[in-house]
C-alpha positions in Angstrom: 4.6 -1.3 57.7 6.2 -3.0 54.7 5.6 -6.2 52.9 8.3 -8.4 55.8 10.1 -10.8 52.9 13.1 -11.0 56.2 11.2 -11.3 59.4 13.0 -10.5 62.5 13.1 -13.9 65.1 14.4 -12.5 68.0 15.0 -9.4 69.9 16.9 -8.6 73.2 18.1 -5.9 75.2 21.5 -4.6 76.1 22.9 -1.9 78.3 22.5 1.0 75.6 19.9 -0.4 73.2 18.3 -3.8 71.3 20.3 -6.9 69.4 18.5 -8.4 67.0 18.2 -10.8 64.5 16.4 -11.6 61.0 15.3 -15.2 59.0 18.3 -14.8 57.6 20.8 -14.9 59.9 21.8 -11.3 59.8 22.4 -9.6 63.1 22.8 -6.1 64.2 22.7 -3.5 67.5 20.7 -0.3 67.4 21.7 2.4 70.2 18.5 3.4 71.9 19.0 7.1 71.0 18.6 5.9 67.2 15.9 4.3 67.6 14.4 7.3 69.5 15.5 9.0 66.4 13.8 6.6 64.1 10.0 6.5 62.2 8.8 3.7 64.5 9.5 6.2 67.6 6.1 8.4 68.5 7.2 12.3 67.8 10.1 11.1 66.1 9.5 13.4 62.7 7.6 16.3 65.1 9.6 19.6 65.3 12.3 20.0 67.7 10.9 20.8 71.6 12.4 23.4 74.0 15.1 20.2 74.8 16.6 20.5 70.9 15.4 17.5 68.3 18.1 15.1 69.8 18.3 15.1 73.6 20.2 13.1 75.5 18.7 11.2 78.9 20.5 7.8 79.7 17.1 7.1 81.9 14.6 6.9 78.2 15.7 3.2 77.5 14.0 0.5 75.7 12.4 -1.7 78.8 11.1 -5.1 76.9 11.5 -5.7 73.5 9.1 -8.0 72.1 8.2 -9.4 68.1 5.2 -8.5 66.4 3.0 -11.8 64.4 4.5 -10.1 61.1 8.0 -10.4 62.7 8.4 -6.6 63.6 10.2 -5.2 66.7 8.0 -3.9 69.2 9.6 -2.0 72.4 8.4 -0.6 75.5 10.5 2.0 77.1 10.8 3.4 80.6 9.1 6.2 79.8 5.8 4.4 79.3 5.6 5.2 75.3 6.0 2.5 72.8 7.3 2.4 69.7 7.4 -0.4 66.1 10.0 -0.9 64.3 9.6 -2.0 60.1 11.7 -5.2 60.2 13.1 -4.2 56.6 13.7 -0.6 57.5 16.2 -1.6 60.4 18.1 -3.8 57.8 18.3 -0.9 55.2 19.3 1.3 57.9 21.9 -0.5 59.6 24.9 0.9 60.4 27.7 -1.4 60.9 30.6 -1.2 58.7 30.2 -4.0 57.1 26.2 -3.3 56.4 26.8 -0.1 54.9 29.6 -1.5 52.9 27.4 -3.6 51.5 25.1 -1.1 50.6 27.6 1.3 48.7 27.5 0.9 44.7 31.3 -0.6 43.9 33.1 1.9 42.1 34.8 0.5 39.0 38.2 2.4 38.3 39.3 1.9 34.7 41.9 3.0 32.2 41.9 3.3 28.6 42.7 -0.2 28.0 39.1 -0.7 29.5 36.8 1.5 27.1 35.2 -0.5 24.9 31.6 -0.4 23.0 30.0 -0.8 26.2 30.8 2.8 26.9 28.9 3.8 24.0 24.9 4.3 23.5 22.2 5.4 20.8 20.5 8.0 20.9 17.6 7.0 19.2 17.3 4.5 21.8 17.5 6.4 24.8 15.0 8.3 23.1 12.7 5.7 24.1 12.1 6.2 27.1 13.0 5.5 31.0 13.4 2.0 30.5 16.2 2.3 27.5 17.9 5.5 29.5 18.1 2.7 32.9 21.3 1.6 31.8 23.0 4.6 30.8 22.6 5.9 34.1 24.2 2.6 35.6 27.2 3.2 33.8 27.4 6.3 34.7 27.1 5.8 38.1 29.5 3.0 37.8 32.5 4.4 35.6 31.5 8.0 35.4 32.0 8.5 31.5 29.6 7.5 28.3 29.5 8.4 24.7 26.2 8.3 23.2 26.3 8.1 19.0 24.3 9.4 16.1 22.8 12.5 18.2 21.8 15.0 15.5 23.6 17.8 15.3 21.2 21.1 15.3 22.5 23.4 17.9 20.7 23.0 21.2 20.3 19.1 21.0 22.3 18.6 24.2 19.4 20.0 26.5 16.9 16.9 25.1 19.9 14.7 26.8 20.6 16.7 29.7 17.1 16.7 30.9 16.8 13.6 30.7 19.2 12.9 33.5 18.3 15.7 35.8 18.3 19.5 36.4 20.0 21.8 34.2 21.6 24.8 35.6 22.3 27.8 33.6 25.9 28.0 32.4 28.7 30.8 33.3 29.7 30.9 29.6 27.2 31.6 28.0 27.2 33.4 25.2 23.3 33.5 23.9 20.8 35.1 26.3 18.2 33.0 24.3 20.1 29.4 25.8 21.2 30.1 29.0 22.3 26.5 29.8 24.7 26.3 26.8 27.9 27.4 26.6 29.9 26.9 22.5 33.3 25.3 22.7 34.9 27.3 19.3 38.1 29.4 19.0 36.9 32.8 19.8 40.0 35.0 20.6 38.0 38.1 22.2 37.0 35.1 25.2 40.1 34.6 27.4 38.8 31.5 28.5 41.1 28.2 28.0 38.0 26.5 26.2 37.6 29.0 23.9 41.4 28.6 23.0 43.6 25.8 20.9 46.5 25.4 23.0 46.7 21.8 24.7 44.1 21.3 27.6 45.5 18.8 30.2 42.9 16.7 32.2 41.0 18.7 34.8 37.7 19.1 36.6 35.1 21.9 35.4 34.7 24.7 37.9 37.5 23.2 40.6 36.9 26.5 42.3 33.6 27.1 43.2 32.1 25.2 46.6 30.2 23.2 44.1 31.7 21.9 41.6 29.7 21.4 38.0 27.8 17.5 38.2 27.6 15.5 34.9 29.0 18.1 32.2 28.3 17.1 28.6 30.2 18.0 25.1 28.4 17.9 22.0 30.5 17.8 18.6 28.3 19.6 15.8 31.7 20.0 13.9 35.2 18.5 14.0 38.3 19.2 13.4 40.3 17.8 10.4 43.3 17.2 12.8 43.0 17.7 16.1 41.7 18.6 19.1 41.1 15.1 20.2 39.6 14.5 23.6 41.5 13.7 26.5 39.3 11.4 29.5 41.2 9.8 32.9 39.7 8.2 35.5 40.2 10.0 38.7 39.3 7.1 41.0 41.9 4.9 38.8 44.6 8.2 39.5 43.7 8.4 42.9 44.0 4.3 43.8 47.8 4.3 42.1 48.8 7.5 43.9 47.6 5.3 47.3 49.4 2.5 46.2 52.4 4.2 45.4 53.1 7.1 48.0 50.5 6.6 51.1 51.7 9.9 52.4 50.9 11.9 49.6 47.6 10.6 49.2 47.0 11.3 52.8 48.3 14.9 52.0 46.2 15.9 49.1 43.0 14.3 50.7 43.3 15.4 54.0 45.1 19.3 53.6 42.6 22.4 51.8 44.2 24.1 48.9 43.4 27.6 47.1 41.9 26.6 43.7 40.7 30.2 41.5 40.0 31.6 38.3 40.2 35.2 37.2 38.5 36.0 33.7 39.7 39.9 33.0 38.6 41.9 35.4 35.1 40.4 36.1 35.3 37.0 37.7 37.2 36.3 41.2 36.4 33.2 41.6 38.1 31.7 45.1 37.6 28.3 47.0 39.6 26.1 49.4 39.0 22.7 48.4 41.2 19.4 48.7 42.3 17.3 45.3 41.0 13.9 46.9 37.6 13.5 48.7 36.9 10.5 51.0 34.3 9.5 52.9 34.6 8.9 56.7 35.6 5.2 56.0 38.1 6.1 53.7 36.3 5.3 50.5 36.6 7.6 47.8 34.4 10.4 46.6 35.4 12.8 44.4 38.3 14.6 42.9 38.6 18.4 42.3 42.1 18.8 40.3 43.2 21.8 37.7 46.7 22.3 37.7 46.1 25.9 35.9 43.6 26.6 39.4 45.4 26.1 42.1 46.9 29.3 43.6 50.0 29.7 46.0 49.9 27.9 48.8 49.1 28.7 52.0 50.0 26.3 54.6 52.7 25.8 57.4 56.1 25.7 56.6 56.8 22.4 57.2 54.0 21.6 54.3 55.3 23.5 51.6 57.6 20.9 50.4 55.6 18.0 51.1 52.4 19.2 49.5 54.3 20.5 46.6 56.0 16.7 45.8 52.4 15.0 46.6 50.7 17.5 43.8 54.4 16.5 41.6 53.3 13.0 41.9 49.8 13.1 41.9 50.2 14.7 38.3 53.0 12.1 37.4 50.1 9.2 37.4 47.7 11.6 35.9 49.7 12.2 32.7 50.5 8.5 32.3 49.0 8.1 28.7 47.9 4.7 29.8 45.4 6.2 31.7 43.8 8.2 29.0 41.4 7.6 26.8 41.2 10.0 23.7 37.9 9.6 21.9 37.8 12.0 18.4 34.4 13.5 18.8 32.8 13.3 15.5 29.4 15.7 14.7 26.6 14.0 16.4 28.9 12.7 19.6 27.9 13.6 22.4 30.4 12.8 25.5 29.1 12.9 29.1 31.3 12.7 31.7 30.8 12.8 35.9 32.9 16.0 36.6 33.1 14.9 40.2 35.3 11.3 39.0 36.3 12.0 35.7 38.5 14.6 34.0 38.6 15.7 30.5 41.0 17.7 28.4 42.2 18.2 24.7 45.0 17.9 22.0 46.0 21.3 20.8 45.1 22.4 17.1 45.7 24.6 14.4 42.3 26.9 13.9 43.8 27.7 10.9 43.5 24.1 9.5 39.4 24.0 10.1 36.7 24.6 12.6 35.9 22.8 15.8 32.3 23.4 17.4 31.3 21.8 20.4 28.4 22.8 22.8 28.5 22.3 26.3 25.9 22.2 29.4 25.9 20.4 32.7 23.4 18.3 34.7 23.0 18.8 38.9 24.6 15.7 40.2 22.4 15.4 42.9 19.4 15.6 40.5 21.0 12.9 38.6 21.4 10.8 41.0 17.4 11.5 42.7 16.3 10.9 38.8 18.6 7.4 38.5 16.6 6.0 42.4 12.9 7.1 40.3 13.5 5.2 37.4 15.1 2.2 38.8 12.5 2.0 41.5 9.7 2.5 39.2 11.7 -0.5 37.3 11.6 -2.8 40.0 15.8 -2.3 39.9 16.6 -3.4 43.3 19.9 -1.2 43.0 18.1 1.8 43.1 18.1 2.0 47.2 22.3 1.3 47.5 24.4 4.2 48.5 26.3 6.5 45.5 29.6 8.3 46.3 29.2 11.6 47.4 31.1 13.8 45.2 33.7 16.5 46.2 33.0 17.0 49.6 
């Protein structure tokens, strides 16, 4: 058992489980099947039996509930087995809305107005170590968007960053066998790919049609252009909260109804996925957005939707294009933007190739490595935030 800092002072039974309370004042009920389900319960993390992992019998009840010295919860059940239950454990593990509220990291919507030098961070700092990399994580976790300064600008840098938040997949663009992970963001007219293109980009998710969409995907500038080509970043969260506010039953529509989001490149790549614009948890928190206008096909939904979903999409990109919203950084060489592709999207001014060169590189980071790499370091820290709840993603 844990070090108990919040003691439990009294236990009691009820018709389908145990109340208790901690030094603290902080009460909660556990259902007898979830504490059958918990560590403290014998065979709890043994394999599944002939009955499934989770059965069901009304009659398997906690009997007497009783306090250990160390202020732990101690049951007998009718069964005859006993179980102990880690004071601190319950409290990190209780469910009532309020409790897990609690737990879940605030969001912090923002829009341009907001970006400031706190977005911003040295690379020769973070090269430091854990420690000076702690609260780049934070803010990404928190506003989904950084721009780290001075990186140097030989090809290939990004990976040293990318590591060192998480897992780096290999990238579907690209174009030397020798770095799989990186894909080069230049005017190249034999890749029909938008990217690789200089018409204007309008604010989007990478990937919107695959299952999975792309986690943190960064942009390194190795060379910019003399005038344009200016990035493009909105806050989904912020885009999502207005569209709420402003038409509840469009919101409900694009979070709660599956469109067909795709990409065809040639004659190579089908690339197909039903997927819905706004992802919320169960509580109705949000998640995640997955939005390309270019990407989402015809749809296919009941008549009666057509219309409907059609004005929510009309409106959803109404608040999306709001220029107040955006914040358009001019990647210089040796910028390096990183945004959460799961929160945040990105786009670009148009420009005229034939006034100069523009060179980024791009690679992504597992968002679910990210996030595992973010609770290491801040536990290894002492960071008591490293144990609250993130937002999902597109879900």
């Amino acid at each position: 058992m844990t070090v108990n800092d919040n003691p439990l002072v009294s236990a009691g039974l009820t018709a389908d489980g145990v109340v208790v309370t901690w030094k603290d004042g902080g009460k909660a009920h556990f259902h007898a099947i979830w504490l059958r389900h918990s560590p403290g319960f014998p065979e709890a993390k043994r394999p599944a039996g002939p009955g499934g992992r989770f059965p069901h019998d009304a009659n398997t009840r906690p009997a007497q509930a009783q306090l250990t010295a160390d202020g732990h919860l101690s049951l007998e059940w009718t069964d005859g087995r006993r179980s102990e239950h880690d004071a601190e454990w319950l409290r990190q593990h209780d469910y009532d809305t309020i409790a897990v509220s609690q737990r879940r990291r605030p969001v912090l919507p923002w829009s341009a107005a907001d970006t400031s030098e706190h977005t911003e961070f040295d690379y020769a700092s973070l090269a430091e170590g854990d420690q000076a990399r702690l609260p780049l994580c934070e803010h990404l976790l928190d506003h989904g968007v950084a721009l780290l300064r001075n990186v140097p600008t030989e090809a290939n840098t990004i990976t040293i960053v990318a590591n060192w938040l998480g897992h780096v997949p290999a990238n579907l663009y690209a174009d030397d066998a020798t770095q799989p992970a990186i894909g080069n963001v230049r005017v190249d007219p034999s890749v029909t790919v938008a990217t690789n293109m200089c018409h204007f980009l309008g604010p989007h998710t990478d990937t919107c049609w695959r299952q999975t969409l792309s986690g943190l995907v960064l942009l390194h500038c190795l060379q910019s252009h003399p005038e344009g080509g200016r990035s493009i970043v909105v806050d989904g969260f912020s885009v999502a909260r207005r569209l709420r506010e402003q038409d509840e039953a469009a919101f409900d529509l694009l979070s709660r109804i599956p469109l067909n989001f795709g990409s065809k490149v040639d004659d190579r790549d089908d690339w197909r996925v039903l997927g819905r614009v706004i992802s919320v948890a169960a509580d109705g928190e949000l998640e995640g957005i997955r939005y390309n206008g270019n990407s989402i096909g015809q749809l296919e939904l009941p008549a009666e939707l057509i219309e409907p979903v059609y004005r929510a999409l009309e409106t959803f990109e109404s608040i999306l294009y709001d220029k107040t919203l955006w914040w358009q950084p001019l990647l210089q060489p040796g910028d390096l933007l990183i945004v959460d592709n799961h929160r945040v999207l990105h786009g670009r001014d148009a420009f005229d190739p034939g006034a100069g060169e523009r060179h980024l590189q791009t690679c992504a980071v597992d968002r679910d490595d990210f996030h595992n790499r973010y609770r290491r370091i801040a536990k290894q820290l002492g960071d008591p935030a490293w144990d609250q709840h993130l937002t999902a993603g597109v879900i």
